[in-house]
C-alpha positions as CSV (number, residue, x, y, z in Angstrom):
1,X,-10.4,13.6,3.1
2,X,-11.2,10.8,5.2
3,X,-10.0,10.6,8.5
4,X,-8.8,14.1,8.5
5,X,-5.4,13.6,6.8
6,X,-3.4,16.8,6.7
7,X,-0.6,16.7,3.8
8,X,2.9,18.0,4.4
9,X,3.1,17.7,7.9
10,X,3.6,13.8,8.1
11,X,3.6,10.7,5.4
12,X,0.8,8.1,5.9
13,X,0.9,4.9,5.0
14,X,-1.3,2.5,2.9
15,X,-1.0,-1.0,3.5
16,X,-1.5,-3.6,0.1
17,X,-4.3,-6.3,1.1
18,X,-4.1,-8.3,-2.5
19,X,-6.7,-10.8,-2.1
20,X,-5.9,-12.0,-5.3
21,X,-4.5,-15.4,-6.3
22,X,-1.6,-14.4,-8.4
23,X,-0.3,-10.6,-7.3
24,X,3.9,-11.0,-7.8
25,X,4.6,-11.4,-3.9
26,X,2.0,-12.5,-2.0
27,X,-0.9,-14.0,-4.4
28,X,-3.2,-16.7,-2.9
29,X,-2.0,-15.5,0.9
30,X,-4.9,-13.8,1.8
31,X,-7.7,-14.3,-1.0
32,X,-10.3,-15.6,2.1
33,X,-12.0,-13.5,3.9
34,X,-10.7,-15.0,7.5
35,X,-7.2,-14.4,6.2
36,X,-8.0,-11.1,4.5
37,X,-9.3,-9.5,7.6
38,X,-6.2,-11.2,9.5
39,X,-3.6,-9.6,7.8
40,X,-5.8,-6.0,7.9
41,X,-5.3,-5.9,11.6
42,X,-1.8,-7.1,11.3
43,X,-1.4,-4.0,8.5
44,X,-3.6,-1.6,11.1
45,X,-1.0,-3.0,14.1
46,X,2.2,-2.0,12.3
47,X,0.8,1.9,11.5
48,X,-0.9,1.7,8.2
49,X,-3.8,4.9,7.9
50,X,-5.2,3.2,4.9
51,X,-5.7,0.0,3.7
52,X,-6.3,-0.8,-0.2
53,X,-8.1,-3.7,-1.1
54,X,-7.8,-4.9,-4.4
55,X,-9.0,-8.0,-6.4
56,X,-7.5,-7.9,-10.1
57,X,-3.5,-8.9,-10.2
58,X,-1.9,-5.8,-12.1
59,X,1.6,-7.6,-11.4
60,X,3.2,-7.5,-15.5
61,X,1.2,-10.1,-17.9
62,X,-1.7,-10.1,-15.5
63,X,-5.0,-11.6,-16.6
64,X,-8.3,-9.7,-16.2
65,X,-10.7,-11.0,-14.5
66,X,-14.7,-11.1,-14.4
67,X,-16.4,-7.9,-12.9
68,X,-18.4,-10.4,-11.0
69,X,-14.8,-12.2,-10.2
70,X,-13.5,-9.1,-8.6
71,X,-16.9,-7.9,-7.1
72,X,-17.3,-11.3,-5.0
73,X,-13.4,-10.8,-4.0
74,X,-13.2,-7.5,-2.3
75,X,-17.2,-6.9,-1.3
76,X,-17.5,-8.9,1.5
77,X,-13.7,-8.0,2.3
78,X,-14.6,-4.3,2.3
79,X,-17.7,-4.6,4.1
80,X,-15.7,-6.9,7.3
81,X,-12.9,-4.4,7.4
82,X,-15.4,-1.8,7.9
83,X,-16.8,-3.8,10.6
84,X,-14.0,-4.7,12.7
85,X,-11.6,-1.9,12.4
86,X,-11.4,1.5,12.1
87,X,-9.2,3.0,9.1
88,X,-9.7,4.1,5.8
89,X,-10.5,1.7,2.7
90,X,-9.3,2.2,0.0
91,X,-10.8,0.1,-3.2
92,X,-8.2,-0.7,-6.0
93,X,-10.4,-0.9,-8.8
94,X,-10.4,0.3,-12.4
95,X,-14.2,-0.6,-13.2
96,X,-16.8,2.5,-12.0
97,X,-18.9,0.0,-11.0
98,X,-16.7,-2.0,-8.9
99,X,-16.1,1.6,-7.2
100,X,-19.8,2.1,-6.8
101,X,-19.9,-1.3,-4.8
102,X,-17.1,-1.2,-2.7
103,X,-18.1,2.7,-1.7
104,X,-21.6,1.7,-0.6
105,X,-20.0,-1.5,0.9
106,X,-17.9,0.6,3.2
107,X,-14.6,1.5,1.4
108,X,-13.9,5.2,1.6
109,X,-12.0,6.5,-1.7
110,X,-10.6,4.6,-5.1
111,X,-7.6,4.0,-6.3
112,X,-7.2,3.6,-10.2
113,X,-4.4,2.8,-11.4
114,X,-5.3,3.6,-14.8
115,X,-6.0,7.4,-13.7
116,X,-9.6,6.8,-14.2
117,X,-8.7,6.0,-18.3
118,X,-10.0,2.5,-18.6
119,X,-13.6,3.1,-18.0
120,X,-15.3,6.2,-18.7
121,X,-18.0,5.9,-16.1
122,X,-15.2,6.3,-13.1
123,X,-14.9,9.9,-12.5
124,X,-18.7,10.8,-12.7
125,X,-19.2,8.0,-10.1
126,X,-16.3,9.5,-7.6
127,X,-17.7,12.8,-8.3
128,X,-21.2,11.7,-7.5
129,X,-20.0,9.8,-4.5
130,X,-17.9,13.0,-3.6
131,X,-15.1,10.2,-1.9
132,X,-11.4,11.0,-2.7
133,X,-9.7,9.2,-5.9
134,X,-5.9,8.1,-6.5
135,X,-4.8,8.9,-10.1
136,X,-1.9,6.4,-11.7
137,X,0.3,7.2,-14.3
138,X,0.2,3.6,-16.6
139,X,0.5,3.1,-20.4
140,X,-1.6,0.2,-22.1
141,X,-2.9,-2.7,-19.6
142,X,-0.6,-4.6,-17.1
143,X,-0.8,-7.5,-19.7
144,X,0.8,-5.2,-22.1
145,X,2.4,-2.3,-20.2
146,X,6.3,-3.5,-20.2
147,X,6.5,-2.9,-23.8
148,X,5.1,0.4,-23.8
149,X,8.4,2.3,-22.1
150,X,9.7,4.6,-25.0
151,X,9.6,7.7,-23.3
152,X,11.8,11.1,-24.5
153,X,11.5,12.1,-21.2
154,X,9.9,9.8,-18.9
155,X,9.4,12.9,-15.8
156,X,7.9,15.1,-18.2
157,X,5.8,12.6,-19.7
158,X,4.3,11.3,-16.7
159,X,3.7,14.8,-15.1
160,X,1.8,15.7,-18.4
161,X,-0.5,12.5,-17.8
162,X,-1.1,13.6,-14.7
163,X,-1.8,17.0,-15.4
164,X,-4.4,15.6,-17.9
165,X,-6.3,13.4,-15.4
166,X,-6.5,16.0,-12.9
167,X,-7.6,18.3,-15.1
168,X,-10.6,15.7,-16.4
169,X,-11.7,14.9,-12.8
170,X,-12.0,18.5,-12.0
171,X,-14.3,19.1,-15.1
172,X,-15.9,15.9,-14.2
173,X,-16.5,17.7,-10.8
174,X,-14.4,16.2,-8.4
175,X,-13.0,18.8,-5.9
176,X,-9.1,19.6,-5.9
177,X,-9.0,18.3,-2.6
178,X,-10.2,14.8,-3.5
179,X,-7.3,14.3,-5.6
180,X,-4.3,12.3,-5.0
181,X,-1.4,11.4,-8.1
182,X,0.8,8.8,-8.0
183,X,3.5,8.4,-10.8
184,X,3.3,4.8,-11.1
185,X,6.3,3.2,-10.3
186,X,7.0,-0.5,-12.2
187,X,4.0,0.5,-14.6
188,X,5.4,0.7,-18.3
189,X,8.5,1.8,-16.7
190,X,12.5,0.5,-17.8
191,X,14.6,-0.2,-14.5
192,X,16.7,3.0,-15.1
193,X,13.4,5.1,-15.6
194,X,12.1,4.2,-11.7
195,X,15.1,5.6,-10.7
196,X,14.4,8.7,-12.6
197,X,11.0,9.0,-11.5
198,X,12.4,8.4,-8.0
199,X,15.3,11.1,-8.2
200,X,13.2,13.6,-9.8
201,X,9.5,13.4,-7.4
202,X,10.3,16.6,-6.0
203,X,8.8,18.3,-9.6
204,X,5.5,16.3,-9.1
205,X,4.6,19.4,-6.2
206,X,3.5,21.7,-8.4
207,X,0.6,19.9,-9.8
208,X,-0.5,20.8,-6.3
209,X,-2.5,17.8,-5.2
210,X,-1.1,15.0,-2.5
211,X,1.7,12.5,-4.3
212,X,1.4,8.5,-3.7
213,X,4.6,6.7,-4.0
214,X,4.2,3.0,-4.0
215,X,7.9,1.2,-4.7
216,X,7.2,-1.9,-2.3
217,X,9.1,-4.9,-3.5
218,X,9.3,-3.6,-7.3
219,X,11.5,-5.5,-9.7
220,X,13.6,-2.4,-10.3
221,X,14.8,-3.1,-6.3
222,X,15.4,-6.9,-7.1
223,X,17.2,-5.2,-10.3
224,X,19.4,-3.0,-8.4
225,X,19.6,-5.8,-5.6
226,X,20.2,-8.7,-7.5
227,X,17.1,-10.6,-5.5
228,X,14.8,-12.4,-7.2
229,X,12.5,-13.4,-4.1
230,X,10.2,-9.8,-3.4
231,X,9.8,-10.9,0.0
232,X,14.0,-10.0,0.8
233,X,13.4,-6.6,-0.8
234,X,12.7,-5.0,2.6
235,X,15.7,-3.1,3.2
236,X,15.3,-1.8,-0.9
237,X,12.4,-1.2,-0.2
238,X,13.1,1.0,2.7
239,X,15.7,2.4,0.6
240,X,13.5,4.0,-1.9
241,X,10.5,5.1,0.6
242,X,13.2,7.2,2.4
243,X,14.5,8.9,-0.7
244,X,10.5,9.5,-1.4
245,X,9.7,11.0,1.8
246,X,12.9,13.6,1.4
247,X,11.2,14.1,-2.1
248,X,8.0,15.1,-0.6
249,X,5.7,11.6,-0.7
250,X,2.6,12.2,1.2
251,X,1.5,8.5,1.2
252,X,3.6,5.0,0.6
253,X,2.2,2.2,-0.8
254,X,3.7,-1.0,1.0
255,X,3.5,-4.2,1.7
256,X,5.5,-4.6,5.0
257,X,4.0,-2.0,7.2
258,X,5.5,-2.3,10.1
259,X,9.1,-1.7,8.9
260,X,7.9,1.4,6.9
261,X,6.5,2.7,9.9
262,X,9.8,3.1,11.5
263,X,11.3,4.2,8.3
264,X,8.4,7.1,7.9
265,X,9.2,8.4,11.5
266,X,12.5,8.5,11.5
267,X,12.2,10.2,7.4
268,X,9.9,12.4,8.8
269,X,11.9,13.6,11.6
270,X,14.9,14.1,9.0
271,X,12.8,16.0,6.5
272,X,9.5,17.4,8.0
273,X,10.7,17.9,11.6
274,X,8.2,15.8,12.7
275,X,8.7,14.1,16.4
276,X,9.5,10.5,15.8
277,X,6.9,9.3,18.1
278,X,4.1,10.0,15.4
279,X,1.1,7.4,16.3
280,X,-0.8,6.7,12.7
281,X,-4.3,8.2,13.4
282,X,-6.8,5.7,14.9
């Protein structure tokens, strides 16, 4: 893994750098590269290890853009975070080719939200590339997603997706050890079946690979909080990172890093008797 990350003894953090026009809470904040790369060393400041870069809204109803549209987003993005800081990029992509740029543009693993589903070519370029890959539990697109939630059992049903994909990206020949799940909270997922995914994370373990949680700002939290805005979902949001880490989360997904940090130390601490004065690796 880049940067030497060692699972189970601490959670890292991945900071969200949308530079996207219409993501649900930040869109058009930081789709230039000057204000891109500004909020990437505000991200870096706060504690974030990793920061994923992604140009195609998958916010519910999303559209989908050009592969040139989302190539001349997070290229030259990619390329000046590689640049000026030093952290691991992460690309959020669902096109292999997209990956292929952004890897050879500086970025350091994928994240596919569609567990490497919606384009065939993805795995064979990870496992060419040999760079580490986050696989998503999701069900149709994110245009089409909320109406795809009739699960029997929504635990079981994501674990077996997961199982599936790893299983692929092994054949594929991608090491174990490049592999990272994450359940996909808010993708064709009810309210009431986030909480379940939540409660129930501990069962996610035994597929033996590192779990991503990402629950930042998620409607289930304005749901549960009656808030509307997803910027005043902090303290939800903090909420549900916490109960993750006791779960066994190895990396959050967030938006406000700094806050998480403190939550993450003080988790970690609680759960993994970790000191509380953790510094995020350089």
């Amino acid at each position: 893994m880049a940067l030497n990350f060692v699972w189970g003894k601490r959670t890292y953090l991945m900071g969200i750098l949308n530079v996207t026009p219409d993501s649900f809470s930040d869109g058009g904040e930081f789709n230039s590269l000057e204000t891109a790369l500004q909020q990437a060393k505000q991200l870096v400041g706060g504690g974030a290890d990793i920061i994923d870069v992604g140009g195609q809204s998958t916010r519910p109803g999303a559209e989908q853009i050009s592969q040139e549209e989302e190539l001349n987003r997070v290229i030259p993005v990619i390329e000046a975070l590689g640049q000026e800081l030093s952290v691991t990029i992460s690309v959020d992509t669902t096109r292999a080719k997209v990956a292929a740029a952004a890897l050879r543009a500086g970025a350091n693993w994928v994240n596919d939200i569609s567990g490497a589903t919606f384009d065939g070519a993805m795995l064979s370029v990870v496992s060419e590339l040999g760079v580490p890959i986050v696989l998503m539990h999701i069900r149709g697109t994110p245009q089409t997603m909320q109406q795809q939630t009739d699960y029997e059992d929504v635990v079981t049903e994501v674990y077996q997706f997961l199982e599936s994909r790893i299983n692929a990206a092994i054949s594929a020949g991608i090491k174990r050890s490049h592999l990272i799940i994450d359940p996909g909270i808010g993708f064709a997922k009810t309210h009431s079946q986030n909480l379940e995914l939540l409660r129930r994370l501990g069962e996610f373990s035994a597929l033996g690979v590192p779990l991503l949680v990402g629950p930042s700002r998620k409607s289930f939290l304005g749901h549960i909080l009656n808030q509307n805005d997803p910027k005043l979902r902090v303290w939800g949001t903090a909420a549900a990172c916490c109960g993750a880490i006791a779960a066994g989360a190895d990396i959050l997904r967030v938006h406000d890093v700094s806050q998480m940090y403190d939550v993450m130390r003080v988790a970690d601490a609680i759960w993994r008797n970790s000191p509380f004065s953790i510094v995020s690796n350089p």
